[in-house]
C-alpha positions, 0 to 999 in steps of 0.5 A, spaced: 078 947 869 080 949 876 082 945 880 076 945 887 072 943 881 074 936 881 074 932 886 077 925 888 073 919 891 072 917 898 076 909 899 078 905 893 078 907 886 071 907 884 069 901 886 064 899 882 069 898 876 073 892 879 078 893 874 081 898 877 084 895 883 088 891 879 093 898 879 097 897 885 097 906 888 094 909 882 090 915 884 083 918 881 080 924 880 073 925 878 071 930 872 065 933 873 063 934 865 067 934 859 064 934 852 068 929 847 070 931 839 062 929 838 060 932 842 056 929 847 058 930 854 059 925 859 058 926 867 062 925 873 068 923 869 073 919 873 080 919 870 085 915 873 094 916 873 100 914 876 105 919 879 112 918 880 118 924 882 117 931 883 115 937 880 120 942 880 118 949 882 118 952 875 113 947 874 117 945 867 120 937 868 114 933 866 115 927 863 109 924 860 108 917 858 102 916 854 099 908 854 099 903 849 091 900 847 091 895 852 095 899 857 094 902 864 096 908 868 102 903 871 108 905 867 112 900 870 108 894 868 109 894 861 116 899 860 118 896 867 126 895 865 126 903 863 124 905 869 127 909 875 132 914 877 139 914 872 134 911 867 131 913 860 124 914 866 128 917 871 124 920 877 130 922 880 130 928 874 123 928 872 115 928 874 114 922 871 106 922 869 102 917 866 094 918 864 089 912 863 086 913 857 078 914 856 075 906 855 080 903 858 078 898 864 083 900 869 080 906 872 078 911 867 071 913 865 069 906 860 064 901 859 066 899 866 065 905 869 057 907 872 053 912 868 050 918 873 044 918 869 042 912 869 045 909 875 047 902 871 055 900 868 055 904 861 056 897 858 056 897 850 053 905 852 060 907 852 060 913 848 065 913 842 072 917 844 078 919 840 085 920 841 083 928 841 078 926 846 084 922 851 089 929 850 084 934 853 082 931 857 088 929 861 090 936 860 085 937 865 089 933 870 096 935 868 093 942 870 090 940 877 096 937 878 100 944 876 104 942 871 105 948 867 109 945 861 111 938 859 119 936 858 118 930 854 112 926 851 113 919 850 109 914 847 109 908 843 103 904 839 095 908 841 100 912 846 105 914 840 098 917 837 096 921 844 103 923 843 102 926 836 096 929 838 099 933 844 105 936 839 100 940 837 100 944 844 106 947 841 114 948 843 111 953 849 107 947 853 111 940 850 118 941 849 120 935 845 116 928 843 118 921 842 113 918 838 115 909 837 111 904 833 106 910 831 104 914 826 098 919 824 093 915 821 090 909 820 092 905 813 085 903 809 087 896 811 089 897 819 081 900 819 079 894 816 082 889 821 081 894 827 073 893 825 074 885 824 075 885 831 070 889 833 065 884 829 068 878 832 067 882 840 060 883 837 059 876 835 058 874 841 053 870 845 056 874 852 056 880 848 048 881 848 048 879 840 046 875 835 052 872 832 054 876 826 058 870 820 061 877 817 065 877 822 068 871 819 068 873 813 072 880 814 078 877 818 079 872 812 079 878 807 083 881 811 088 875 812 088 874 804 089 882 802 094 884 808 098 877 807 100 876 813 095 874 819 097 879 826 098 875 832 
C-alpha cells in the first residue's frame, strides 16, 4: 500500500480509546482498509508502533520485536534490561521496530478503537483476528516506514507465533528469527483452557451477558486434565 495512502491522526493517539495514551511517545498510523484471513474487511484501521535508532541507507538493519498478548508497542516496558546501545536491542546498530497487535488496547485497532460505520466502540463487535491477520499488516507499516528487509525478528509467547509467521516471507525479507517460549500451534489442552477464559470474560455482568456456570465447569476440567492450574 503506498505510503500517501495512510495517513497519521491529528493530536493524541486516538482519543477516543484511553488506553492508548498509557504508551508514553508511540506513533499511530491509520489504515485505510484491510481485509483480514476471514475475510471481512475492516476501515480506518489504526495500528500504533514505537521506533528506536535509525534505518540505514540500504534499508536492511531492522530489528523487529513482536509482543507478547498483553503487550504494547513499548519494547522497554516489558524487555526493559535489553534494551539500548551495546545491548541484545541496540538501537545504536539497528531499527528497532515494535508493532501493536490488532486487539490490543494500547493503541491499535480492537475492541477499544471506534467503528467508522457505526460511529460507536467496536466493543464485543470486534471482528476475530489471526496472527497471519497482525503480520500483514504490520508489514504495511514496515513498508510506509521504508523498511526493505528485516535483519532479525524476535519475539516471545503471542510474539514468537508473529515471528514464525513472518519467517514465511522468506530469507530475502527476514534474515534471521528468534522465536522463545512459542511454538506453531495450540495443544488441544491450551485451546481448551484459552476458551475458559473466554467464557469466564462472558460470564460477566459487566460484560452485557448472562452468567454462563459452564464456565466453571470448563476451567475445572482443564485443571483435572492438565494437573496443574497456570497462574
Amino acid at each position: 500500500m503506498p505510503a500517501a495512502e495512510l495517513s497519521i491522526p491529528d493530536g493524541p493517539s486516538h482519543h477516543e480509546n484511553p488506553f492508548a495514551k498509557l504508551i508514553w511517545n508511540q506513533k499511530i498510523i491509520v489504515i485505510p482498509s484491510f481485509t483480514l484471513e476471514s475475510g471481512v474487511t475492516i476501515r480506518k484501521v489504526p495500528v500504533a508502533y514505537k521506533t528506536a535508532g535509525r534505518l540505514n541507507e540500504e534499508a536492511d538493519n531492522t530489528m523487529l520485536i513482536c509482543h507478547a498478548l498483553t503487550g504494547s508497542a513499548d519494547v522497554e516496558d516489558w524487555w526493559g534490561p535489553l534494551v539500548g546501545p551495546g545491548r541484545a536491542f541496540d538501537w545504536g546498530r539497528f531499527f528497532v521496530v515494535c508493532c501493536n497487535s490488532l486487539g490490543s488496547p494500547y493503541g491499535s485497532a480492537s475492541p477499544c478503537t471506534m467503528s467508522p460505520e457505526t460511529g460507536r466502540i467496536y466493543g464485543p463487535e470486534f471482528p476475530l483476528t489471526t496472527i497471519r491477520d497482525d503480520v500483514n499488516i504490520h508489514k504495511i507499516v514496515l513498508d510506509y516506514l521504508g523498511v526493505r528487509s528485516i535483519a532479525v525478528a524476535i519475539g516471545g509467547s503471542m510474539g514468537g507465533m508473529l515471528v514464525l509467521e513472518w519467517a514465511y516471507f522468506g530469507r530475502e525479507y527476514v534474515r534471521s528469527i528468534v522465536a522463545l517460549a512459542t511454538s506453531s500451534r495450540h495443544s488441544a489442552w491450551c485451546i481448551s483452557w484459552g476458551e475458559a477464559q473466554r467464557q469466564s470474560i462472558y460470564s460477566d455482568p459487566k460484560y452485557g451477558r448472562q452468567k454462563n456456570p459452564t464456565a466453571c465447569l470448563m476451567l475445572g476440567l482443564s485443571r483435572y486434565s492438565g494437573g496443574v492450574l497456570p497462574v
